[in-house]
C-alpha positions as CSV (number, residue, x, y, z in Angstrom):
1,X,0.0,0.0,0.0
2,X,1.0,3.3,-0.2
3,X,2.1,5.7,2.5
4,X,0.0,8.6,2.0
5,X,-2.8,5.7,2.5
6,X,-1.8,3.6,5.7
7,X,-1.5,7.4,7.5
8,X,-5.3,7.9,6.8
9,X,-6.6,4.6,7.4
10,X,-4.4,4.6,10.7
11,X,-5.7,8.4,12.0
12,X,-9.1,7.5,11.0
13,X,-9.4,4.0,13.1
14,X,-7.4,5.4,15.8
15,X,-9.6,8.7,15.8
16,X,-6.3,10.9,16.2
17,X,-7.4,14.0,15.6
18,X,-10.0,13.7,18.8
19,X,-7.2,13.3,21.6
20,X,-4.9,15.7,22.7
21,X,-1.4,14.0,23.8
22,X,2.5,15.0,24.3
23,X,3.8,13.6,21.2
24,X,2.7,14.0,17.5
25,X,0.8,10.9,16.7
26,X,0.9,9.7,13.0
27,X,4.0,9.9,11.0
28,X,7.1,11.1,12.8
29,X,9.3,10.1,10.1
30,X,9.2,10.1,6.3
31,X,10.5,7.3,4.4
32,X,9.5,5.3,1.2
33,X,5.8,5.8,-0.7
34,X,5.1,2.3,-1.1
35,X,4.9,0.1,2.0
36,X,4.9,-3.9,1.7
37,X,6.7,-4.5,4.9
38,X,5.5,-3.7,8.4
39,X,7.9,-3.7,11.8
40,X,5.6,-2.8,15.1
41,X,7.9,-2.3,18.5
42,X,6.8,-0.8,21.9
43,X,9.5,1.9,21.7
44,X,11.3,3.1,18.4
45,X,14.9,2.5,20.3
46,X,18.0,1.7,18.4
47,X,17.7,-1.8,18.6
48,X,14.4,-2.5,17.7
49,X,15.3,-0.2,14.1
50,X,18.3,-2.3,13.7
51,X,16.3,-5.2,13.5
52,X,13.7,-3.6,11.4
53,X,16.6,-2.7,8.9
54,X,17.8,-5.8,8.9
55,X,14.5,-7.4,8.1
56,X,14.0,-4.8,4.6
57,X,11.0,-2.7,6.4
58,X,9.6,-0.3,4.7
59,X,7.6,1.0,7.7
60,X,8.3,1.1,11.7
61,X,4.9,1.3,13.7
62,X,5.6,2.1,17.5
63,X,3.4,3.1,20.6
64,X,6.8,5.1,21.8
65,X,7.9,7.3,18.8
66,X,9.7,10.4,19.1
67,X,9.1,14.2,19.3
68,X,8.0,14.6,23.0
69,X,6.8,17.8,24.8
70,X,9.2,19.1,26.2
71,X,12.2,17.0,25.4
72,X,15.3,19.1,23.8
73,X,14.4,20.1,20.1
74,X,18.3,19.6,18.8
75,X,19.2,16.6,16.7
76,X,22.3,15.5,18.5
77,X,23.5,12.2,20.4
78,X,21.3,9.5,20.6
79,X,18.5,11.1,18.7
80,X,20.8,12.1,15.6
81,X,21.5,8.1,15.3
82,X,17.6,6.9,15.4
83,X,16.8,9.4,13.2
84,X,19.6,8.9,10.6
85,X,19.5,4.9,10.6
86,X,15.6,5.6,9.4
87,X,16.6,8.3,7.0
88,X,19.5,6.7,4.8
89,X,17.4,3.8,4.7
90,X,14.4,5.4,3.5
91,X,12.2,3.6,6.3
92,X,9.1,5.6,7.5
93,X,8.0,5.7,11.2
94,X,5.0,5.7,12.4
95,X,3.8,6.7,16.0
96,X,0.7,6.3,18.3
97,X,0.7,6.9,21.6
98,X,-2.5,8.0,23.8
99,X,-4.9,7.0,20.6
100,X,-3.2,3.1,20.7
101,X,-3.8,3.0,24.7
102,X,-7.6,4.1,24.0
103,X,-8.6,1.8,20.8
104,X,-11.5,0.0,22.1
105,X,-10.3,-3.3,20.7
106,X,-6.7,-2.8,19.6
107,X,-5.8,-0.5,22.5
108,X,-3.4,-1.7,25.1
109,X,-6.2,-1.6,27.6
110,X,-8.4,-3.4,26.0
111,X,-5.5,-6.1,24.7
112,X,-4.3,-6.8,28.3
113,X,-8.0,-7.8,29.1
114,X,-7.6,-10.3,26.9
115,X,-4.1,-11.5,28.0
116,X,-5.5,-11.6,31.2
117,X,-8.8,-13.4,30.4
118,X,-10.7,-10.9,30.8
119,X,-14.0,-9.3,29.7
120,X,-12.8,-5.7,27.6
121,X,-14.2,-3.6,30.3
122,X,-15.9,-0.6,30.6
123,X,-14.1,3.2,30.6
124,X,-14.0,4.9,34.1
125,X,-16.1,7.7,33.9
126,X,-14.4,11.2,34.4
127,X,-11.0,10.0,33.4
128,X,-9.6,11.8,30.3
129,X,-9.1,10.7,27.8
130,X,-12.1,8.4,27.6
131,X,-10.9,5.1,27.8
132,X,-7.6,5.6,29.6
133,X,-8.4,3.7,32.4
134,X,-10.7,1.0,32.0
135,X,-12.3,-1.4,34.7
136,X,-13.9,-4.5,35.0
137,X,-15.6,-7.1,37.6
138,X,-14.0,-10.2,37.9
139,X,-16.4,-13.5,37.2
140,X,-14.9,-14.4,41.2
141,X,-13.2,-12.7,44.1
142,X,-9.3,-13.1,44.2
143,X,-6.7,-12.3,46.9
144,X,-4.3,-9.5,46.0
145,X,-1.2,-12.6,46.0
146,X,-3.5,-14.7,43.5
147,X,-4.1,-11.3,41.1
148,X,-0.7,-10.7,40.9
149,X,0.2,-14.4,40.5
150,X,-2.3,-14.3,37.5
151,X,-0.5,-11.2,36.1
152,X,2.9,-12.7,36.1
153,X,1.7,-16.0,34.6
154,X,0.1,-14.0,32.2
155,X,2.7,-11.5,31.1
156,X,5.6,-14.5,32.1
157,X,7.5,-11.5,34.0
158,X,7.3,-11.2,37.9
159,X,5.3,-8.1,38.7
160,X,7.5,-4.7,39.6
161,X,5.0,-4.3,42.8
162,X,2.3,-5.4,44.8
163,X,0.5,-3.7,47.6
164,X,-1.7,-5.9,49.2
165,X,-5.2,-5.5,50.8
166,X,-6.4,-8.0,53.1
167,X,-10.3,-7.9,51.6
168,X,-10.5,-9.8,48.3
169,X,-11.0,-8.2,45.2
170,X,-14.1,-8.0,42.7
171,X,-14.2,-4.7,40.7
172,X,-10.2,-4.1,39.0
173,X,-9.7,-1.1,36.9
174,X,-6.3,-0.8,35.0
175,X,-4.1,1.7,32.9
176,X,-1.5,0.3,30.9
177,X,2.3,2.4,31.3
178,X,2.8,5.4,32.8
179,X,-0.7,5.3,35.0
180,X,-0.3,5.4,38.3
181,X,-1.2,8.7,38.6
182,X,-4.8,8.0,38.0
183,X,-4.8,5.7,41.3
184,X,-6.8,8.4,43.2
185,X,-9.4,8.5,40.8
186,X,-10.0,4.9,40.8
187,X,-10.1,5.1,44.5
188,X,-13.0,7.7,44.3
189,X,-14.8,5.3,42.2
190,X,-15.0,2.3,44.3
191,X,-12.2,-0.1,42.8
192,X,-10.6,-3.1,45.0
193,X,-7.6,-2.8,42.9
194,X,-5.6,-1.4,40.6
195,X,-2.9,-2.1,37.7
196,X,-0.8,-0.1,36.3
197,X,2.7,-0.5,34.6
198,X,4.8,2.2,36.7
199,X,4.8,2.8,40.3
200,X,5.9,5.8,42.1
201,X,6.7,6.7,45.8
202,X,3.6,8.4,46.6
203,X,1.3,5.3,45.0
204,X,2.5,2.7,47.7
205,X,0.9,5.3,50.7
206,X,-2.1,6.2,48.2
207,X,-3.1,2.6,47.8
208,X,-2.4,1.6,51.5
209,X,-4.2,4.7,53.1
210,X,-7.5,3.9,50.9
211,X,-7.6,0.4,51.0
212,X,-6.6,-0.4,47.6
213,X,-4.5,-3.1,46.3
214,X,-2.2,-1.8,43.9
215,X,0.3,-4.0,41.2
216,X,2.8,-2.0,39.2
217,X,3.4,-4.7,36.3
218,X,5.7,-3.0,33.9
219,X,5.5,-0.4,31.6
220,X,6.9,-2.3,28.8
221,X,5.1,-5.3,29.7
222,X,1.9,-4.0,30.0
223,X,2.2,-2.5,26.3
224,X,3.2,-4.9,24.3
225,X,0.0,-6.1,23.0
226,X,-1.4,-3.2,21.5
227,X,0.8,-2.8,18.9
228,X,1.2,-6.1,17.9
229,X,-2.7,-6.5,17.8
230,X,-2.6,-3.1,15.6
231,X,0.1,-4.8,13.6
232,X,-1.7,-8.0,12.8
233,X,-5.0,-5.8,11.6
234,X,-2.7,-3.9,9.3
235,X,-1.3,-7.3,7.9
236,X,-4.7,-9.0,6.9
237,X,-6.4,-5.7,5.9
238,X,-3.9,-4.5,3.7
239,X,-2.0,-8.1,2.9
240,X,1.4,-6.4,4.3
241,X,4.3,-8.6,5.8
242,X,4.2,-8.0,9.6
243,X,7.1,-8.4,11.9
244,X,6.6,-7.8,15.6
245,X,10.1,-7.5,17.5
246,X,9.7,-7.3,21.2
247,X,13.3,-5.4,22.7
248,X,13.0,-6.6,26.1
249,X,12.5,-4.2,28.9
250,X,12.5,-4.6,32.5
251,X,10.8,-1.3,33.2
């Protein structure tokens, strides 16, 4: 397919335009017009485009692109190498952050339900943006040892965290990555528990103080499904070779 044509179908399905974010979402980087070959990655790191140049892609699709508010606007270092391996090879890059966590079936939300066995969920009301954190009730109660037993089995990486609550847990909401900020929220609106992929200092004494049980399972772990899930649409809608390379991450 052509370039000009995977950017549309992609900002269309992912409804782009509709989310504000701190990253351009769409193309980052321009590369060749026709695209038979696909790459997908969590992050668009210098391994993960090594690989992707090794494999002849004509297109990198990543939920961790570049261009971040914020983030120093010279091409130098690190940066200046990404960005150059993609040029001289002509290889376009593709980005979608907040829109990817959201997708109500592609999403990384709504993928690590299914990982997990779980129904999709429904999106926690006053959250933005809608879908960001979604919750569920589990078809039996769990202790917060068995949940993140079942998360580690699941995602075959030993949780980063686990605050424990003593009652057992029913109603879960979650937030792939970077969510534990959101923890209050989800508090407010009755949860058992909560599961995100980052912890920070203040989320141990937020959880405890409100009765919450709280797993931090990776921010790289947690996201991995989304954009292989996106990838694997592109492939039998458009008939493109797909090639997901998972760079490990213990984060």
């Amino acid at each position: 397919m052509q370039r000009y044509q995977l950017q549309q179908y992609l900002a269309e399905l992912l409804q782009v335009e509709t989310i504000k974010d701190y990253c351009p979402n769409g193309l980052q980087v321009e590369g060749r017009a026709e695209i038979n070959t696909l790459v997908t990655g969590v992050t668009a790191n210098q391994a993960l485009l090594d690989q992707a140049l090794a494999l002849n892609a004509d297109a990198v699709l990543v939920h961790h692109g570049y261009f971040w508010k914020n983030e120093p606007e010279v091409i130098t270092g690190m940066k200046k190498r990404r960005l150059q391996s993609l040029l001289q090879a002509d290889v376009n890059l593709f980005a979608y952050h907040l829109p990817l966590d959201v997708h109500a079936t592609l999403g990384n939300n709504a993928q690590l339900a299914r990982v997990l066995g779980w129904p999709d969920g429904y999106q926690v009301s006053g959250i933005s943006p809608a879908g960001v954190v979604m919750g569920c009730d589990l078809s039996a109660p769990l202790s917060s040892v068995a949940l993140a037993e079942h998360l580690s089995e699941a995602l075959q990486r030993p949780v980063t965290a686990c605050i424990e609550r003593a009652a057992p847990i029913q109603r879960v909401a979650w937030c792939t990555g970077g969510g534990q900020g959101f923890i209050d929220a989800v508090a407010a609106a009755g949860f058992d528990a909560f599961i995100s992929g980052e912890i920070s200092e203040q989320t141990t004494h937020s959880a405890r103080e409100q009765g919450l049980a709280y797993i931090a399972a990776g921010h790289h772990a947690t996201e991995r499904y989304g954009v292989q899930a996106l990838g694997k649409h592109l492939a039998a809608q458009f008939g493109l070779r797909h090639h997901f390379i998972d760079i490990d991450n213990p984060a």
